[in-house]
N, C-alpha and C positions, 0 to 999 in steps of 0.2 A: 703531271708531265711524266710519260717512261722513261723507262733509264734511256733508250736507244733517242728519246728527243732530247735531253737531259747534257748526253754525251755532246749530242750535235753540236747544242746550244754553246757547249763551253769550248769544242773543239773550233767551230768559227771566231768566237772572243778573243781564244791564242794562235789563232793563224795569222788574222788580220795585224797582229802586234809583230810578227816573228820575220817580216823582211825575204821570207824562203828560206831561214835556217831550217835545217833539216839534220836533228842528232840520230846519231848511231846506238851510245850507249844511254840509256834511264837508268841513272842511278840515287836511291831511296837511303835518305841518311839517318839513323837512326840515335838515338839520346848522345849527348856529347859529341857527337861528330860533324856538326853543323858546321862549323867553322873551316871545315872545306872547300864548299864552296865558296867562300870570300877569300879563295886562295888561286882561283881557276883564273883562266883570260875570259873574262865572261863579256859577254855583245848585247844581253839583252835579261835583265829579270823582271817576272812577274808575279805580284804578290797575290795569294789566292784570291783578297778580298776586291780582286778590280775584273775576277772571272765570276760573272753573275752567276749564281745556283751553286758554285762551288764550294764542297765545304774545306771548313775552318779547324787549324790546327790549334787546341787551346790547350797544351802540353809543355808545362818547361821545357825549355831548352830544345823547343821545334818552332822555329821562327816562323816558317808558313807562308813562301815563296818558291816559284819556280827560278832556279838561276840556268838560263843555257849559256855556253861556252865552248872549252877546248881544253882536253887535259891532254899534251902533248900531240895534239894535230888532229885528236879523237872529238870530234862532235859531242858532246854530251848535252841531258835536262838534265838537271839536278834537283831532286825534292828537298829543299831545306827546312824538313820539318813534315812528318807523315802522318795521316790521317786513321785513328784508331775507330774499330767497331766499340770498345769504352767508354767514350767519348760521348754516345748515345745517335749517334747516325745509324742508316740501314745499313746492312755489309752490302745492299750493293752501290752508295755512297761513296764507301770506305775504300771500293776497289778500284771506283772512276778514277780515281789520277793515273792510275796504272792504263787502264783502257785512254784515256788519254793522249799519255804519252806516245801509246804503240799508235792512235789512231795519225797525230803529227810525224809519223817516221822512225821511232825507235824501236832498233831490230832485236838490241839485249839489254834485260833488266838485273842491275850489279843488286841486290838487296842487300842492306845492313843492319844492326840491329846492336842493344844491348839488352843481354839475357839472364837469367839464373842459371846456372853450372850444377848440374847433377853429375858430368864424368869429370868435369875441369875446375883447375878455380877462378879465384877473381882473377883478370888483368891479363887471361890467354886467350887467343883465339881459335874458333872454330870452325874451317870452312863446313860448309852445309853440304850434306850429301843427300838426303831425304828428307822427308816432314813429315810428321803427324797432325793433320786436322779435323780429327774425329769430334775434338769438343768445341768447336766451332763450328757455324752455319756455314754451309759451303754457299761461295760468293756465286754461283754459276746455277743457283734455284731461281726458277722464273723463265719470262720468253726468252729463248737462246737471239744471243747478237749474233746470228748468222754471217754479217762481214766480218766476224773474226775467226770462230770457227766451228767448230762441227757441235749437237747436243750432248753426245756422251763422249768427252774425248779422253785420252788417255794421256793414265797418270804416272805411268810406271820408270819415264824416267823426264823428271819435271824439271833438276840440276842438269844442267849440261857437261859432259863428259869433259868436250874439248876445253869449256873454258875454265872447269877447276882445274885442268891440267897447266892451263896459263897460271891459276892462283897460286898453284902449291911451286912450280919454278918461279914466279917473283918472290915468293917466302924464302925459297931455299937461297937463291940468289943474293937476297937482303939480309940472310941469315936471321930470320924470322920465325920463334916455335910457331908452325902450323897444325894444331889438332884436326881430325875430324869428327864429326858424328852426325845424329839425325836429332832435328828442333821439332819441339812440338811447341803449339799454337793454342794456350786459353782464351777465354775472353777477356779478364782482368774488367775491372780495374787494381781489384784484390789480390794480392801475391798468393801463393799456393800453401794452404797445409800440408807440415811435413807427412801427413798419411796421403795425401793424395800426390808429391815428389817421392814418396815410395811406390805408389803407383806407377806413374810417369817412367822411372827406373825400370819396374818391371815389364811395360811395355816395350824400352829399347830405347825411351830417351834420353840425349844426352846432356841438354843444355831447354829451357824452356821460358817462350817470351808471351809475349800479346799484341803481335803483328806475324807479319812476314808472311806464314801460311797460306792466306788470302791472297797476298799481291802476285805469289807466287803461282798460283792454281790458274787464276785470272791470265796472267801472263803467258801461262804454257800455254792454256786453252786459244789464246789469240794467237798462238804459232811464235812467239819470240825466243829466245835462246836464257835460261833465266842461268845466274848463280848467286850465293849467296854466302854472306859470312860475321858471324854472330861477336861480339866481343863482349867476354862472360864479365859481369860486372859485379857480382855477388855470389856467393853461394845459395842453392836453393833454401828453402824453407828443412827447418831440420839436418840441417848439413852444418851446421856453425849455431854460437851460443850467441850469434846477437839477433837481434828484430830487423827484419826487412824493412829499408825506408825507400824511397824515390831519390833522398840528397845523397846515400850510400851510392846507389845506380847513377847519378850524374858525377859524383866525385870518381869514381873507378873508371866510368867512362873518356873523362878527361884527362886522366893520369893515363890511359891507354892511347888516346887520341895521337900523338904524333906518330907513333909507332905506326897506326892502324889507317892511317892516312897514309903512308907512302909506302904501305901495303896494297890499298886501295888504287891510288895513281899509279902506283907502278904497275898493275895488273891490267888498268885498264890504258894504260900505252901499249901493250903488247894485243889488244883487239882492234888493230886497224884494218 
């Protein structure tokens, strides 16, 4: 099956369920911040495992359902729980919920994530201004999906202007430190040696995960308005005297979670 019958396939499965909801914003939640969505007005969830060919979120703490709803009168999908190229899926697997989403009506993708801190430490956030995805397979090799958009599209401004501008006044407004910087995009599933987070450093990175890069590419390329914003949940590799673990990344993530949650909702009450 191609990706473009693949998409089909899954996009008829969640139409026929969705009653003509039609969201605005896709928003991708990333380690600990799941518990958002069971906080929304939600009309309708769908768990991956009842969209045939879809794949499976098998990642602590990404439950692995679509929830759509309403965060203050906004339309939203909610991914509860994202799909990694780690995981051992193709990346262009990894990027169909994103093609997805935009194919059922969604105009902007909120991306989030929890990352290692090479400018910041544990428990601040990051809005995203750029990405580096040089060490990753770009999701957009193969026959271009022409109904999204063009072969070689451009990448030069893939965060959108207008709606980090929404980000950083619901930050300043909540009185919320807002960092910025630019995410770079491993494969993982292996956290990074600190020779290679000195690397990362010296290319301009500020914070570095194993998502987002993709959904992000993917997104622009199909014409949606993308932003994103990382919540540093450890120090990188060589930045601190303890060992990377996954329970560190879920414990910092959930200690950051309220915060970063009506960071989140309050950012996206203001894209109506």
């Amino acid at each position: 099956m191609t990706t473009q019958e693949k998409l089909n396939h899954c996009y008829q499965s969640v139409k026929e369920k969705l009653d003509g909801f039609v969201p605005r914003v896709a928003l991708i939640l990333g380690s600990g911040l799941g518990a958002l969505a069971d906080e929304i007005d939600a009309v309708k969830t769908i768990d991956y495992s009842e969209i045939e060919g879809f794949p499976q979120s098998t990642v602590q703490g990404h439950k692995g359902r679509f929830v759509f709803g309403k965060i203050d009168d906004v339309p939203v999908v909610i991914m509860q729980g994202r799909v990694h190229f780690y995981e051992g899926y193709s990346m262009q697997d990894t990027v169909l919920p994103v093609r997805l989403m935009r194919k059922i009506g969604a105009e902007i993708l909120f991306l989030t994530n929890a990352a290692g801190g090479i400018s910041f430490g544990a428990g601040e956030f990051m809005l995203i201004t750029d990405h580096i995805s040089t060490f990753i397979e770009s999701p957009l090799i193969g026959a271009n999906l022409d109904e999204f958009g063009v072969r070689f599209p451009d990448m030069s401004e893939i965060y959108n202007k207008e709606l980090n501008a929404i980000i950083r006044a619901t930050a300043e407004s909540s009185n919320i430190k807002l960092n910025e910087g630019v995410y770079v995009q491993t494969t993982g599933p292996n956290f990074e040696s600190p020779a290679e987070v000195k690397m990362l450093r010296t290319l301009g990175a500020d914070a570095v995960g194993m998502s987002t890069a993709c959904e992000a590419m993917v997104a622009n390329h199909a014409g949606m308005k993308v932003c994103g914003i990382s919540c540093v949940a450890n120090l990188a590799a060589g930045l601190s005297n303890n060992p990377l673990t996954h329970a560190e990344v879920m414990e910092a993530s959930d200690a950051a979670a309220p915060v970063f949650k009506k960071l989140i909702k309050g950012a996206i009450a203001a894209m109506k």
